[in-house]
MMTF fields as JSON, N, C-alpha, C and O atoms, coordinates in Angstrom:
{
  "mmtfVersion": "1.0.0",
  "mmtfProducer": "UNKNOWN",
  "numBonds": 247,
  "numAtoms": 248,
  "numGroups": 62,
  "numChains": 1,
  "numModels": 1,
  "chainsPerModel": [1],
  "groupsPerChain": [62],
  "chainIdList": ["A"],
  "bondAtomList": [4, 2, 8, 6, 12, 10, 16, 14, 20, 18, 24, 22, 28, 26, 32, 30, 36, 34, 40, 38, 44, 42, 48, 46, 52, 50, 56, 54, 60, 58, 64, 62, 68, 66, 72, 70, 76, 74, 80, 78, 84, 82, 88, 86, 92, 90, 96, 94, 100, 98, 104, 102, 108, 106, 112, 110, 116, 114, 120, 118, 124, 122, 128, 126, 132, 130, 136, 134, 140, 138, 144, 142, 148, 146, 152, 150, 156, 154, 160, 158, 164, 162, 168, 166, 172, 170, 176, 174, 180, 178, 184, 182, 188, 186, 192, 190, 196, 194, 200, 198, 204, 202, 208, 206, 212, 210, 216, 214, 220, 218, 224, 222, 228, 226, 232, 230, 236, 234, 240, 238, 244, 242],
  "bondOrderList": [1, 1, 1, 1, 1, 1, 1, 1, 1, 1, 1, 1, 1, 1, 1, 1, 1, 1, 1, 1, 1, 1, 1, 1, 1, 1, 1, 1, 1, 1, 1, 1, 1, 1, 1, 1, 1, 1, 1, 1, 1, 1, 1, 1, 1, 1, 1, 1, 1, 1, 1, 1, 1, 1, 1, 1, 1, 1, 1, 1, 1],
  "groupList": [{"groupName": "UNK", "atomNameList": ["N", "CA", "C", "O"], "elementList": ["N", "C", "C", "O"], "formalChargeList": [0, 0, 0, 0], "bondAtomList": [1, 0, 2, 1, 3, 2], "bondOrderList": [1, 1, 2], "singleLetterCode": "X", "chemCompType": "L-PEPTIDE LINKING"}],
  "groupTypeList": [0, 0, 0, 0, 0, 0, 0, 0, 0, 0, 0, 0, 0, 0, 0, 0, 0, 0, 0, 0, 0, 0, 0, 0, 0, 0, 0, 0, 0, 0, 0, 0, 0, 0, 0, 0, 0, 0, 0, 0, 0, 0, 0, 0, 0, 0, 0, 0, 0, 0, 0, 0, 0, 0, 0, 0, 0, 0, 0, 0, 0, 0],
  "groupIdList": [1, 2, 3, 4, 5, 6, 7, 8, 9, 10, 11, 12, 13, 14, 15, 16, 17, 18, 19, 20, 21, 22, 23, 24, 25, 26, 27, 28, 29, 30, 31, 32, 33, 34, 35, 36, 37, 38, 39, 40, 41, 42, 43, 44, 45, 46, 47, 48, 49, 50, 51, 52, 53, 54, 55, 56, 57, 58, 59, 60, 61, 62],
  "secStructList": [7, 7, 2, 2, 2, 2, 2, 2, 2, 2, 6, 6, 7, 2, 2, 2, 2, 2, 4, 4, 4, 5, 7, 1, 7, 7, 7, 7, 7, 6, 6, 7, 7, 7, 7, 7, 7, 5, 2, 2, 2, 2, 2, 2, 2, 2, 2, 2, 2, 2, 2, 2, 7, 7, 7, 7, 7, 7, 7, 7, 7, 7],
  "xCoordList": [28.788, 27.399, 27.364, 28.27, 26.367, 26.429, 25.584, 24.899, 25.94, 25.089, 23.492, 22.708, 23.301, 21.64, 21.298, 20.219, 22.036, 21.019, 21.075, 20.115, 21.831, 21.933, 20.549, 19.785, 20.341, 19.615, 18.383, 17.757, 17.94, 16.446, 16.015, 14.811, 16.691, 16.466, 16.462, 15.863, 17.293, 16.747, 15.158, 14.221, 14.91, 14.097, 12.488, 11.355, 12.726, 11.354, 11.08, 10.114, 12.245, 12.077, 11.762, 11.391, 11.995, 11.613, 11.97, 11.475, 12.989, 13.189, 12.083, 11.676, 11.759, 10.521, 9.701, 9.433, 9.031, 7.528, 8.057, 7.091, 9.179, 9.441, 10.776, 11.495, 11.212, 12.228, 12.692, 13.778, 11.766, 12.515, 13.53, 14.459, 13.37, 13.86, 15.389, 16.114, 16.103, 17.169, 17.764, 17.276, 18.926, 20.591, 21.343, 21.853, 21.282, 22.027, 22.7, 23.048, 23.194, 24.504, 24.307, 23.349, 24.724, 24.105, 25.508, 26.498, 25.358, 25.953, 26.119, 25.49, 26.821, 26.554, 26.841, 27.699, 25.546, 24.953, 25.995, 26.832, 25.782, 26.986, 26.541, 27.045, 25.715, 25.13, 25.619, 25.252, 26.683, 26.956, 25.647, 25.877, 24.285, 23.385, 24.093, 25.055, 22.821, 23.508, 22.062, 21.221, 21.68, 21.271, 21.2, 22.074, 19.976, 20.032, 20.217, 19.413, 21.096, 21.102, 20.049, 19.804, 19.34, 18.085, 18.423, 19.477, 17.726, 17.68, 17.742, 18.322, 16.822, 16.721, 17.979, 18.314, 19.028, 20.257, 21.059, 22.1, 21.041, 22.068, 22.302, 23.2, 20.461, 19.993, 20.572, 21.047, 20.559, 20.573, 21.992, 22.529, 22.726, 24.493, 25.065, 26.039, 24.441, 24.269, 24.247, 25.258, 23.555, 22.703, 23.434, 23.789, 23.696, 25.165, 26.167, 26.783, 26.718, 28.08, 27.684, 27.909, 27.293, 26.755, 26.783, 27.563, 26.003, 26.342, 27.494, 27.601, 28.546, 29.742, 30.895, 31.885, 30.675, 31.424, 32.017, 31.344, 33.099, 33.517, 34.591, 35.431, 34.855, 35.97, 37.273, 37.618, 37.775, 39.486, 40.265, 39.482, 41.43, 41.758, 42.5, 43.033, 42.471, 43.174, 44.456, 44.681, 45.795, 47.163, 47.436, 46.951, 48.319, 48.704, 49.658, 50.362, 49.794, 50.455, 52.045, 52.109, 52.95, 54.65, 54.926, 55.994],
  "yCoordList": [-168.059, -168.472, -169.969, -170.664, -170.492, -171.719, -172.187, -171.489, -173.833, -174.881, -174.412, -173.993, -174.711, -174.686, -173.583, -173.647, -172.245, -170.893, -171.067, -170.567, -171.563, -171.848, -172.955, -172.72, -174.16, -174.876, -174.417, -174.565, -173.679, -173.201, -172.091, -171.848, -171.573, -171.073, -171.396, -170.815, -172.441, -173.294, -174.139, -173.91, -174.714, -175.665, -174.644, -175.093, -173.797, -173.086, -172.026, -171.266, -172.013, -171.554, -170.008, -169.422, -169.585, -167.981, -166.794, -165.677, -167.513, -166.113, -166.316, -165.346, -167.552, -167.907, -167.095, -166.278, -167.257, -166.447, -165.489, -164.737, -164.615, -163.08, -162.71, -161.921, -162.92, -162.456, -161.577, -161.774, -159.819, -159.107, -159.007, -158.208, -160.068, -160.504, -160.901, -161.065, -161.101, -161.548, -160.454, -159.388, -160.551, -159.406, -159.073, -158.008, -160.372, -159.956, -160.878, -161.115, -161.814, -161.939, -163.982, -164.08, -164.786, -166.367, -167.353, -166.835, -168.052, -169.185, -170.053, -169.864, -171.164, -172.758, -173.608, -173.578, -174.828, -175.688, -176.51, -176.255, -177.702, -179.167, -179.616, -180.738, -179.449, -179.84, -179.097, -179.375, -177.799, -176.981, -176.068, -175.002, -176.399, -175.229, -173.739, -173.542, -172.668, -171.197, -171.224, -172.019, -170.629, -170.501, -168.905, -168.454, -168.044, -166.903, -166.261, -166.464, -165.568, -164.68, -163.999, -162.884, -164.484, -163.298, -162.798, -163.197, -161.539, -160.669, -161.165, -160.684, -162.676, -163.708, -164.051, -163.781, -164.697, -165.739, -164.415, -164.66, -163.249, -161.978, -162.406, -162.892, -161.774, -161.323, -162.645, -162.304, -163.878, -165.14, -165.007, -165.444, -164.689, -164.585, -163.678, -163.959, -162.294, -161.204, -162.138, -162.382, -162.437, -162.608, -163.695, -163.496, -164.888, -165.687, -165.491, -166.211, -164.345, -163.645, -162.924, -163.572, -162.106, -161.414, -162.314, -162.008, -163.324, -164.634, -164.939, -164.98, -165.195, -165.684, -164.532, -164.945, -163.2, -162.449, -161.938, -161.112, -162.221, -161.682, -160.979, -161.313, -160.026, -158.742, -159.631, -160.564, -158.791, -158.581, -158.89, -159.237, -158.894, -159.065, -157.532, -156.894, -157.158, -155.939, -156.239, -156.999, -155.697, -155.755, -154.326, -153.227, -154.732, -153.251, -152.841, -153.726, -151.545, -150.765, -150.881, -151.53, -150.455, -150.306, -148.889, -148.405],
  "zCoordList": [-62.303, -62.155, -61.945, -62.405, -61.276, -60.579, -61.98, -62.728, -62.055, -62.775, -62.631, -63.483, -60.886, -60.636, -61.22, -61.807, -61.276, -61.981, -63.499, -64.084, -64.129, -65.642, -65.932, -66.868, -65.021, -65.039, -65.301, -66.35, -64.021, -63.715, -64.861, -64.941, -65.531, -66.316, -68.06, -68.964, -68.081, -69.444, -68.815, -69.579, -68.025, -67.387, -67.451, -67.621, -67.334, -67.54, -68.524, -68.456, -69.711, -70.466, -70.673, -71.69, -69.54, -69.258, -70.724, -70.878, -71.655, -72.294, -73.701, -74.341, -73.975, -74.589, -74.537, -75.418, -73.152, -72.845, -72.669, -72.797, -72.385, -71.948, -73.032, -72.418, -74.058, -75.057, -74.423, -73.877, -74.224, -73.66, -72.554, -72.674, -71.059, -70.14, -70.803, -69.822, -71.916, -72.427, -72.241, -72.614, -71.625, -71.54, -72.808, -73.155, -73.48, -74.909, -75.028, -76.184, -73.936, -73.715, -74.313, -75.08, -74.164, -74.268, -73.379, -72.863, -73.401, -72.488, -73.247, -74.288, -73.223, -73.778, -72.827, -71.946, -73.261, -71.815, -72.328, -73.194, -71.546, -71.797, -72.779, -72.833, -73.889, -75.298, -76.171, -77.312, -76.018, -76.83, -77.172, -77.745, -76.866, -77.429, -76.68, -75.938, -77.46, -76.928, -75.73, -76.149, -74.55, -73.852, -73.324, -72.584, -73.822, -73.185, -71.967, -71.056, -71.833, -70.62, -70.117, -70.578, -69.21, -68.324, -67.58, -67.083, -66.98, -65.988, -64.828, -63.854, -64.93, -63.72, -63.454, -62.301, -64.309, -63.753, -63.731, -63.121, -64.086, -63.641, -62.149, -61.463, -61.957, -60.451, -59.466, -58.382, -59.734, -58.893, -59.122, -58.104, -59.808, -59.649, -58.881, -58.182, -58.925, -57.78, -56.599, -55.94, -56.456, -55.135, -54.407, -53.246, -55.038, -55.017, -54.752, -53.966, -55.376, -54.883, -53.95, -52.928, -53.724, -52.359, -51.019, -50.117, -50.91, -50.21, -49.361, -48.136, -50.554, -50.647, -50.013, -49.41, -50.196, -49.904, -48.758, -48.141, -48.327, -47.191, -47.192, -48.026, -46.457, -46.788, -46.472, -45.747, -47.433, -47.438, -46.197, -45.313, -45.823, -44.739, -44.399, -45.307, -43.336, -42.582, -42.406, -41.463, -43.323, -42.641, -42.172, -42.44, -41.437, -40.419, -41.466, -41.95, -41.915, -42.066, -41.372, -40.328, -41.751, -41.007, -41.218, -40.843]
}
């Protein structure tokens, strides 16, 4: 997971106003706090890697 999706999601505080939106899971920022996992920075890590992905390479068989 990238900095910016860890960011945007301490920065607006989303698991505050939505608790349930939390995975379970927590992070720690460069302050050592714990930082909840949302549904949001899952989805934006998905979506990131998806991006990024390009297939394998094809070797021929012998």
């Amino acid at each position: 997971m990238s900095v910016h999706a860890m960011q945007t999601c301490r920065d607006n505080a989303e698991i505050l106003i939505h608790p349930s939106s939390c995975t379970g899971g927590y992070l720690l920022d460069e302050n050592g706090r714990e930082v909840a996992i949302t549904e949001q920075m899952v989805q934006q890590a998905c979506a990131e890697l998806e991006h990024q992905w390009v297939p394998a390479p094809r070797y021929a068989s012998n």
